[in-house]
C-alpha positions in Angstrom: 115.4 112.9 88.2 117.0 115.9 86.7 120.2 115.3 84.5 122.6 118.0 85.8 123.2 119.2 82.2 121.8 118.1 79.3 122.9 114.7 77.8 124.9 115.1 74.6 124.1 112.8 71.7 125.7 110.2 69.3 126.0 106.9 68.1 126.5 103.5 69.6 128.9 101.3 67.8 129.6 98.0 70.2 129.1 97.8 73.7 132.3 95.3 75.1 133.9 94.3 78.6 130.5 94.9 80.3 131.1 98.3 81.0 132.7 100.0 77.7 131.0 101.2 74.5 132.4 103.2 71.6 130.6 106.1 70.4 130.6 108.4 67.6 129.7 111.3 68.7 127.4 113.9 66.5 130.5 116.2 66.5 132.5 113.1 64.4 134.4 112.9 67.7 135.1 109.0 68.2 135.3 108.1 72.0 135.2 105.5 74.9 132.3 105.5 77.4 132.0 103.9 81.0 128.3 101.7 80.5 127.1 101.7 84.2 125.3 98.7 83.5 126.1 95.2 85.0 123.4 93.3 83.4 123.0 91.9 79.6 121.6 95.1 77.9 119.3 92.7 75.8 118.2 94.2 72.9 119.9 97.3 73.5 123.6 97.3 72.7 122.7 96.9 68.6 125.0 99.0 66.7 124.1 101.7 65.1 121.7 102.9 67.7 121.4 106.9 68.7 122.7 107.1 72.6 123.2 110.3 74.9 125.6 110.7 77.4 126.8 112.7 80.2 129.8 114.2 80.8 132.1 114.7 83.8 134.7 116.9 84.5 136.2 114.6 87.1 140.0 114.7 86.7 140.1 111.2 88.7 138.2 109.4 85.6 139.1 107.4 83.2 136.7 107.8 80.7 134.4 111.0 80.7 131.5 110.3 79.2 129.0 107.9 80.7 126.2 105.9 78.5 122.9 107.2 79.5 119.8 106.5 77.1 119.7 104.0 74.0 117.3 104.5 71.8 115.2 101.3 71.1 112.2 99.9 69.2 111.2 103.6 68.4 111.9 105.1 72.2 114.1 106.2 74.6 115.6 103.6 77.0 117.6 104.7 80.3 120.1 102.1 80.7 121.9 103.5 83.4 120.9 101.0 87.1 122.4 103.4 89.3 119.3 105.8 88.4 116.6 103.9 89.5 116.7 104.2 93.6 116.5 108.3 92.9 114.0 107.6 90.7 111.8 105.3 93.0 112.8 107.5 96.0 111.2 111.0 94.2 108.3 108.9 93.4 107.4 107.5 96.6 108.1 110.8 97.8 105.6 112.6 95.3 102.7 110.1 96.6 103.0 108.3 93.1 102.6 104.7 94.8 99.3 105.5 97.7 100.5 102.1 99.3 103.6 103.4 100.7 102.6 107.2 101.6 102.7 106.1 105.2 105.7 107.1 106.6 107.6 109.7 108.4 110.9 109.1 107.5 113.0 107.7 104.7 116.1 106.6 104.8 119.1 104.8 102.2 121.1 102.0 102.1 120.3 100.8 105.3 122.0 97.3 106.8 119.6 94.3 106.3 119.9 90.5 105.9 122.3 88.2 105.6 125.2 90.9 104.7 123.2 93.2 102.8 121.6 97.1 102.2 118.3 97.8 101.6 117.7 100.3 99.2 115.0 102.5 100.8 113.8 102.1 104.7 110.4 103.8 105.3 110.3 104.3 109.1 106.2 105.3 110.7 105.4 106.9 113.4 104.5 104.3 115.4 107.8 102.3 114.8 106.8 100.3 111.6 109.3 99.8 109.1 109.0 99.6 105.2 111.7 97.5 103.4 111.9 98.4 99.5 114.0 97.2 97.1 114.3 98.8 93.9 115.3 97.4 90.7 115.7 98.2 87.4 113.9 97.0 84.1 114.5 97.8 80.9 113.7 95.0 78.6 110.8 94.3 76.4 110.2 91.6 74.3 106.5 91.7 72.9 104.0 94.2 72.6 103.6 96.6 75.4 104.8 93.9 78.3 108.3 94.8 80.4 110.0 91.6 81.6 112.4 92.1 84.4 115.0 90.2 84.8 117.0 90.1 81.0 119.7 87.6 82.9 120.2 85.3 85.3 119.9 87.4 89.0 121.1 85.2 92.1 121.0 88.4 93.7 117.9 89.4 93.0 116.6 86.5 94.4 118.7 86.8 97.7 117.4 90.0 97.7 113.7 88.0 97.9 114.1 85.6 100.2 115.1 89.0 102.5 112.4 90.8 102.0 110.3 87.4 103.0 112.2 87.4 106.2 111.7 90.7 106.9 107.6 90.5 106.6 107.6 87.0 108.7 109.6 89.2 111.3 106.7 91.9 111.0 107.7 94.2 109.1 106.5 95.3 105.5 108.6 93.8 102.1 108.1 95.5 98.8 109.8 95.4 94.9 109.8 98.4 93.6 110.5 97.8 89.5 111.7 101.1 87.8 110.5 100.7 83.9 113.6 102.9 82.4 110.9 103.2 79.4 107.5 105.2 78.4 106.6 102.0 76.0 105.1 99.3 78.6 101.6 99.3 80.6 102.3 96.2 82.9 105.5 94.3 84.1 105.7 90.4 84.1 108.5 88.3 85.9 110.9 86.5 83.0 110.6 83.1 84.3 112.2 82.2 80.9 115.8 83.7 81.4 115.7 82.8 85.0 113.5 80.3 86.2 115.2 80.1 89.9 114.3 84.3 90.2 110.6 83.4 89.2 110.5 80.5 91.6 111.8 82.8 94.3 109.1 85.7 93.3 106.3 83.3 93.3 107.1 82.2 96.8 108.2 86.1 98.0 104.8 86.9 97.1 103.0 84.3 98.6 105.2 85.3 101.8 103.2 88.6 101.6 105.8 90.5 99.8 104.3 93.8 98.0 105.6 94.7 94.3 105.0 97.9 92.0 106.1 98.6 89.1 106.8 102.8 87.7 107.1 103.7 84.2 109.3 106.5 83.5 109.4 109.3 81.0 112.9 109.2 79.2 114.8 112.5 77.6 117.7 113.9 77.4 117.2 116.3 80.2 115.5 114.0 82.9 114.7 110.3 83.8 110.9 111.1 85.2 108.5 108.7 87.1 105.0 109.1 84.7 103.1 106.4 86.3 102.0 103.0 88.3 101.6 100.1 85.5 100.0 96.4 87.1 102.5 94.1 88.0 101.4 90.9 86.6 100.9 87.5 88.8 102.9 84.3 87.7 
């Protein structure tokens, strides 16, 4: 995924009301950014910290500049969890994940479940359909490991207990974890921070739900899928 223009760079100096953070830019400039970012940032908000950002011309916005990339533990960290459907979508479309090449049609935000979307339908020839649900990780705690998720997620594991009912109706369920990072060679489930999402991964799996997990290539120009990383079992 291709930033429309290059990110500009700066300085993060506190991350506040969820979705704020002040900035220094490298121009001196001091300003506001919108953080489109719902979840705890865990280890990620420290002050101090290079950051890039985009910019928009919008007239309509409050705040122009949006928090895209935090530099962390020595890399580049995409922070932004509006990316990570494009992302998963290119890559399933470039044949990056060979278990879900099958399909002749692809479509977004389709209705599912109890009063929910599904963030990528896969439709076959033959009339088969693929639910995915992406989501994004970002956190790392040891070594080369990503841990999704960095908070408590009751919607997350809504989200799995659909994709379990959507397999026991006959139909294919599959996680799709976007690793907003180039630092991490497998993904474990953070049964830690949220022991009731764990629970509800175990069982999704044992339900014959499907999960992947992409590691991405962060710079200021593009958010990039680089490559499959194991998924590891509970």
């Amino acid at each position: 995924m291709l930033f429309p223009t290059p990110l500009i760079r700066g300085t993060l100096l506190q991350r506040y009301k969820r979705f704020l953070a002040d900035i220094r830019l490298d121009t001196g400039e001091l300003i506001t950014a919108s953080v489109p970012n719902t979840g705890s940032m865990r280890g990620l908000t420290t002050p101090g910290s290079p950051a890039w950002l985009s910019i928009s011309d919008s007239t309509k916005r409050k705040y122009a500049h949006t928090l895209q990339i935090v530099h962390a533990d020595n890399t580049l960290v995409g922070i932004n969890t509006g990316l990570p459907n494009k992302i998963a979508e290119e890559a399933i479309l470039n044949g990056m994940i060979p278990e879900l090449s099958d399909f002749t049609s692809l479509k977004r935000e389709q209705k599912y479940g109890q009063n929910s979307r599904i963030d990528l339908l896969l439709l076959g020839e033959t009339g088969s359909k693929t639910y995915v649900e992406v989501k994004n990780v970002h956190f790392k705690r040891t070594g080369t490991l990503a841990e999704f998720p960095d908070s408590v997620t009751a919607r997350g594991a809504k989200h799995l207990a659909e994709l379990s009912d959507m397999v026991k109706a006959g139909h294919r369920g599959v996680m799709v974890f976007v690793i907003q990072r180039d630092d991490c060679d497998a993904l474990s489930i953070c049964g830690d921070l949220d022991p009731v999402y764990a629970a509800a991964f175990t069982q999704a799996r044992q339900d014959g739900v499907e999960a992947y997990a992409i590691r991405c290539h962060i710079s200021p120009e593009a958010i990039i899928a680089d490559q499959t990383v194991p998924v590891l079992t509970l």
